[in-house]
C-alpha positions as CSV (number, residue, x, y, z in Angstrom):
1,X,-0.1,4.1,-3.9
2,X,-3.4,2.3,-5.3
3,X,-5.6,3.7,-7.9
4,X,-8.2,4.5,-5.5
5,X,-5.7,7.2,-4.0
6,X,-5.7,9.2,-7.3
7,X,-8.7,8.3,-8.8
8,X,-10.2,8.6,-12.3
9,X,-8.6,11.8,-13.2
10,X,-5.7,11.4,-11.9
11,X,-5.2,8.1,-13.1
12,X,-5.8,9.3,-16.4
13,X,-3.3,12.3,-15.8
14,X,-0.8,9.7,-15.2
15,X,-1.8,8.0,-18.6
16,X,-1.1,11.3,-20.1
17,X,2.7,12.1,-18.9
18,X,3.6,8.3,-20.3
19,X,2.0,8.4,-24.0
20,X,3.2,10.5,-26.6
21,X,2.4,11.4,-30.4
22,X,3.3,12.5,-33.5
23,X,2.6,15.9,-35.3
24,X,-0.8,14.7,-37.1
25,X,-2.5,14.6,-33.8
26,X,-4.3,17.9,-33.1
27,X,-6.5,16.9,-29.9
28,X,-5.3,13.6,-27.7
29,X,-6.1,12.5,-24.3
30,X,-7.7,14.7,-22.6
31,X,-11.1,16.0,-24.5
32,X,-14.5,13.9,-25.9
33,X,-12.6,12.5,-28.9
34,X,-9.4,12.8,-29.9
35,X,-8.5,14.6,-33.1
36,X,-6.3,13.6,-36.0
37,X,-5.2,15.3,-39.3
38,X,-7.5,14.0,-42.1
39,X,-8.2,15.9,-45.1
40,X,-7.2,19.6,-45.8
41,X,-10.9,20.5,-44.7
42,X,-11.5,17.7,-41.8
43,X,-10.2,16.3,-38.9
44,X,-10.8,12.7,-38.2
45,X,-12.4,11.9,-34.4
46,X,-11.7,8.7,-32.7
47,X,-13.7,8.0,-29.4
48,X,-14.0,5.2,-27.8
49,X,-16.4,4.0,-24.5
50,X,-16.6,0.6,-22.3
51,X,-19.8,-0.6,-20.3
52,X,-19.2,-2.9,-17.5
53,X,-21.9,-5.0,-16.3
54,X,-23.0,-4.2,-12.8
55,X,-21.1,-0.4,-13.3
56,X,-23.1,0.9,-16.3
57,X,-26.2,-1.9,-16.4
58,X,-27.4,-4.5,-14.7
59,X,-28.8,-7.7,-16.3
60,X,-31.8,-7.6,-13.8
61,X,-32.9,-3.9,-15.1
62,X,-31.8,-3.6,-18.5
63,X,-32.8,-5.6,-21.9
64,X,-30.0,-6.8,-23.9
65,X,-31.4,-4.0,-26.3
66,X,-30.9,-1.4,-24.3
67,X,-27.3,-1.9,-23.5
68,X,-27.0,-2.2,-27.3
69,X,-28.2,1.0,-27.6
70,X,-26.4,2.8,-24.8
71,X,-23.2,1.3,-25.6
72,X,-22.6,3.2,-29.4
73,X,-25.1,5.7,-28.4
74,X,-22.7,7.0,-25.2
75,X,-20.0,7.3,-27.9
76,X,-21.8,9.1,-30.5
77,X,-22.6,11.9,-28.1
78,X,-18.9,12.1,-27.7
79,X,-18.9,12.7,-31.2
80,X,-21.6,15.6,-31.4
81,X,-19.9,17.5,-28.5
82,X,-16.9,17.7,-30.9
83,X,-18.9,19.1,-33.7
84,X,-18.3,15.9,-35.7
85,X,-20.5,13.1,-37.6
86,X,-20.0,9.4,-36.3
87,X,-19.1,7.1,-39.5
88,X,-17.6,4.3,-38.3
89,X,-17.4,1.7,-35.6
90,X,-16.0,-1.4,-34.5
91,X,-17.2,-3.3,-31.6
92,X,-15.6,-5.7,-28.8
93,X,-17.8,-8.1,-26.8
94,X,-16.7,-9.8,-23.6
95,X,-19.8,-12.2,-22.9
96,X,-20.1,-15.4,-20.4
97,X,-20.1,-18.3,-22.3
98,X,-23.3,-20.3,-20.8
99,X,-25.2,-16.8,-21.9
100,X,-28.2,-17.5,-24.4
101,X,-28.0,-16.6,-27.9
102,X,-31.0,-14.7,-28.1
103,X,-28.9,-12.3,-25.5
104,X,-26.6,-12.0,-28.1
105,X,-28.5,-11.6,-30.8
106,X,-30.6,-8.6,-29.1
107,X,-27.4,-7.0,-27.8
108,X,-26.8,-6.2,-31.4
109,X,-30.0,-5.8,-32.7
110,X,-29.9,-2.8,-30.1
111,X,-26.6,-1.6,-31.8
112,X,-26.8,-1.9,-35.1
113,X,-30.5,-0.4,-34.9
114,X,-29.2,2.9,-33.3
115,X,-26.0,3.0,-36.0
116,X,-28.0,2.8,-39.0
117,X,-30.2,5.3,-37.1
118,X,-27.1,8.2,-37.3
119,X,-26.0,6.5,-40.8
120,X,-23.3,4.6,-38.7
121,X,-21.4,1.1,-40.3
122,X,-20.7,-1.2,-37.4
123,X,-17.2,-2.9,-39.7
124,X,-15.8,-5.2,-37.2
125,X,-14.3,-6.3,-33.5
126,X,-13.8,-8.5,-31.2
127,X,-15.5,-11.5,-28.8
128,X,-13.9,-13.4,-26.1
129,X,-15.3,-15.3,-23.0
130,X,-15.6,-13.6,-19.9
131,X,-17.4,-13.8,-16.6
132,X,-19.6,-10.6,-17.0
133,X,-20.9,-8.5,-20.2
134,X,-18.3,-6.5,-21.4
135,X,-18.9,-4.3,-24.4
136,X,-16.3,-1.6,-25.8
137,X,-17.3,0.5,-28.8
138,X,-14.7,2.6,-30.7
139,X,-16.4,5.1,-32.7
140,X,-15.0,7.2,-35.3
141,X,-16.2,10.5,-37.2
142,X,-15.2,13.3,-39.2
143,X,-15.9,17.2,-38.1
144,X,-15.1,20.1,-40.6
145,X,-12.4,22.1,-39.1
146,X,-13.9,25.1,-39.1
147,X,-16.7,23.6,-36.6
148,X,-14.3,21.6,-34.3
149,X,-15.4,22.4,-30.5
150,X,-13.0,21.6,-27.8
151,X,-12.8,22.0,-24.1
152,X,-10.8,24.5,-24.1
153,X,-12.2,27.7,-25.6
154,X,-14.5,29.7,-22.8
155,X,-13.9,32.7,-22.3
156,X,-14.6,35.1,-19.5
157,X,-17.8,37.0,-19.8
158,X,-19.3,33.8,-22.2
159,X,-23.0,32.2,-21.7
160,X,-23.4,28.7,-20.3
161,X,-26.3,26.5,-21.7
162,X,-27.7,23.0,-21.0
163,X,-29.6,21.0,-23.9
164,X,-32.7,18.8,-22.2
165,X,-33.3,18.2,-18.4
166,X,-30.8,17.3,-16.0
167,X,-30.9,14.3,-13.3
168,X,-32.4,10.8,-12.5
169,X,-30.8,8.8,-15.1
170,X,-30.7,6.4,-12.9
171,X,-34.1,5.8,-13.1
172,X,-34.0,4.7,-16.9
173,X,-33.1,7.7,-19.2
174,X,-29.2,6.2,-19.6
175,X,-30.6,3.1,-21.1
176,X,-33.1,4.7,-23.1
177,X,-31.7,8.4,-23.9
178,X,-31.4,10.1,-28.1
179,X,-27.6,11.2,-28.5
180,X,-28.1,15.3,-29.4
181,X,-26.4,14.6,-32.7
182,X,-29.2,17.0,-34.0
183,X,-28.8,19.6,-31.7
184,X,-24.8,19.8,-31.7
185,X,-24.7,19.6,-35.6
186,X,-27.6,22.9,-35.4
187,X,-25.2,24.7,-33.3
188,X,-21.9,24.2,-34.9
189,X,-23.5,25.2,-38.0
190,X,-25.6,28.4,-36.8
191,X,-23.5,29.9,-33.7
192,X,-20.2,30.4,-32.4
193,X,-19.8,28.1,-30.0
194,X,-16.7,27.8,-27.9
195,X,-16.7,25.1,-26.1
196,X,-18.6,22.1,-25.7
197,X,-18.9,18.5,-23.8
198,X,-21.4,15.8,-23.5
199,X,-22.7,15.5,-19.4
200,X,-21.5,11.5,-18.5
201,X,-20.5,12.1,-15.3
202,X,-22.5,15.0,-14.0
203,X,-22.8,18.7,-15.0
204,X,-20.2,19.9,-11.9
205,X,-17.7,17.4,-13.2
206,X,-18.0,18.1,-16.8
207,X,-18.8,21.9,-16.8
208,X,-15.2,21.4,-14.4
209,X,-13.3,20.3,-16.9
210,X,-14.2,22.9,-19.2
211,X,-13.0,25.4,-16.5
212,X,-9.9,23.4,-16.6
213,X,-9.2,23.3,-20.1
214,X,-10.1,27.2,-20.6
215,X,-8.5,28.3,-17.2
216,X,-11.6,30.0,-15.7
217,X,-14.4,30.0,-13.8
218,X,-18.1,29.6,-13.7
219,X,-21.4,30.9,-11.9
220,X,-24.9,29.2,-12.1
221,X,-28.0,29.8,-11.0
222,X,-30.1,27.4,-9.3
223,X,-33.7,28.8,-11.0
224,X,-32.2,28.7,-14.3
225,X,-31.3,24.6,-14.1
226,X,-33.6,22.0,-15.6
227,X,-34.4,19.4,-13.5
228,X,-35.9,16.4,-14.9
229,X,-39.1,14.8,-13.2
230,X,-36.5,12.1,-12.3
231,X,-34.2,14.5,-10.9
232,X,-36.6,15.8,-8.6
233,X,-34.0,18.0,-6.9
234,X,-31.4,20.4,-7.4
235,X,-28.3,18.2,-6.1
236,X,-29.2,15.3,-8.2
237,X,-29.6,18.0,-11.6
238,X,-26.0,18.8,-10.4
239,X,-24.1,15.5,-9.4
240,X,-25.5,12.6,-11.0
241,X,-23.8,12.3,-14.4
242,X,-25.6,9.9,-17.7
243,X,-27.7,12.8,-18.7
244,X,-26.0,12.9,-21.9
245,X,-27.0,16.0,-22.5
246,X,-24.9,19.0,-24.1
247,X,-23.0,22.0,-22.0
248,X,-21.9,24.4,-24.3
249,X,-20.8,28.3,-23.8
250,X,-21.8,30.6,-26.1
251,X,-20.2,34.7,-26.1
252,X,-22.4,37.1,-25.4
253,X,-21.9,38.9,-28.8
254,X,-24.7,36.9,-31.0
255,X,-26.2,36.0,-28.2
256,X,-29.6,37.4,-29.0
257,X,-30.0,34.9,-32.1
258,X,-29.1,32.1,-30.0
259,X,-32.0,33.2,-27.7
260,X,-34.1,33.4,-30.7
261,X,-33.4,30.3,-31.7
262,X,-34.2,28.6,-28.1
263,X,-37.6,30.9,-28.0
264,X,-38.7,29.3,-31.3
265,X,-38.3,25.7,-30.3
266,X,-35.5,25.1,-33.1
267,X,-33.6,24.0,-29.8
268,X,-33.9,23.3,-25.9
269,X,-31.5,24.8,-24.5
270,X,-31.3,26.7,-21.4
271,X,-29.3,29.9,-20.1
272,X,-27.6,28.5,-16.6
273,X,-24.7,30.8,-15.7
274,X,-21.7,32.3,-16.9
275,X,-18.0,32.4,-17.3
276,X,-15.9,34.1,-14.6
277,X,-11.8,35.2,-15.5
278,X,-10.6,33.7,-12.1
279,X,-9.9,30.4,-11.6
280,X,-11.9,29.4,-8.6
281,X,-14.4,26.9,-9.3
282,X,-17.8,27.0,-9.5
283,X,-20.1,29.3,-7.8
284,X,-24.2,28.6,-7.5
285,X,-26.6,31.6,-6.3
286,X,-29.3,29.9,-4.6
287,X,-32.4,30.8,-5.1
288,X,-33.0,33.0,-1.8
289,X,-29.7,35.2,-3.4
290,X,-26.8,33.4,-1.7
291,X,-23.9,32.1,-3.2
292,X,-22.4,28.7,-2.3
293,X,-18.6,26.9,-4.1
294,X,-20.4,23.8,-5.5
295,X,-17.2,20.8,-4.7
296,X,-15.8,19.2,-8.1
297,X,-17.5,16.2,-7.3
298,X,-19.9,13.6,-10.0
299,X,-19.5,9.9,-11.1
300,X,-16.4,8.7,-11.2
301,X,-14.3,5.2,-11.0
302,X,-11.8,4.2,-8.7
């Protein structure tokens, strides 16, 4: 059997059933970052993220800047959908030695611009020679327990919400995009939210693994979704992933404030669907009334 036969997922499934850790890990593989015991008020978050060139960028279409930015930025918005504050991160380059400096030198001028941006210290890493740009950022943070937002807690009859438009990254907004640090931070601190992820690989795929986690089920509507001027259409709002944009579910129970909040501008956010008790997927109602099972499909490796 290749990795290509089980893909991403299951590949990192596979991961899972081999590792194995002590008591002071709350959260491990398996969510946005994983969670240790820290303090008796905080958990620690560790989260890490690598960008392949000609998989994440391409030299002909992206500054050295750019996949600065992306590369810690991607990472903290792993962060905010676990409630958390990045502190700390350390940085491993893999970079073809004939490469000009002035590559280099933008690279992390693109980095360490968008750290000190969210009060981030960039303390060390790694460099080594290698045939393509190769640049892994391990990020870590600190969320109070009380706001900690996992994966795992929708519940059936809860609200789901999308921060920001959805689709066309492709076309420059995954190069360029603000991590909703802001925006997470706002809700963990105003609402109750109960579960949370940053959209990487596409709002099907992450709102999936939600369902996963919590053991339910989901229905959107196709008027309610925000498609970017990118986008254009419906399919690539759904599928195309590197939006990194939140998807969060609210209950219905304080609901109204939440709406209040959106109505006033102190966030964008958007009502999309809501949580179902069975486990059967996701479920879109068109906008002529009929209801289609969207397939669990979005970007993925292997």
């Amino acid at each position: 059997m290749k990795l290509k036969d089980i893909g991403e997922f299951g590949f990192i499934e596979r991961l899972k059933s081999i590792v194995k850790y002590d008591k002071r890990v709350i959260v491990g593989i398996g969510d946005d970052a994983a969670v240790v015991k820290y303090t008796r008020d905080k958990y620690l978050l560790v989260t890490t993220d690598m960008l392949i060139e000609d998989v994440h960028f391409k030299l002909s279409t992206a500054t050295p800047y750019q996949i600065g930015h992306k590369a810690i930025a991607c990472n903290i918005s792993d962060i905010a959908a676990m409630g958390g504050i990045p502190k700390y991160a350390v940085v491993s380059i893999g970079i073809p030695g004939k490469m000009d400096l002035r590559f280099s030198d933008e690279l992390y001028r693109g980095l360490n611009r968008t750290a000190r941006r969210f009060g981030i210290n960039i303390i060390g890493g790694d460099t080594n020679s290698s045939k393509k740009v190769v640049i892994n950022v391990t990020l870590l943070g600190v969320v109070r327990k009380k706001e900690l937002v996992l994966r795992s807690g929708a519940k059936f009859t809860d609200s789901i919400y999308v921060t920001g438009r959805l689709g066309g990254s492709i076309h420059g907004k995954h190069l360029n995009f603000t991590p909703r640090l802001k925006e997470a931070q706002y809700l963990v601190k105003n609402f109750n939210v109960r579960s949370m992820i940053d959209i990487s690989d596409g709002l099907i795929q992450d709102l999936g693994h939600i369902l996963e986690k919590s053991k339910v089920g989901a229905v959107l509507y196709e008027r309610r979704i925000p498609i970017s001027r990118e986008g254009k259409t419906i399919d690539h709002a759904l599928y195309d992933g590197e939006d990194f944009e939140l998807l969060f579910i609210h209950p219905r129970r304080g609901e109204k404030k939440l709406k209040s909040a959106i109505s006033r501008g102190k966030i964008d956010a958007v009502y999309i669907g809501y949580i179902v008790r069975e486990e059967r997927g996701i479920e879109l109602i068109g906008k002529s009334g009929r209801t289609r099972r969207l397939r669990p499909k979005g970007w993925t490796h292997f």
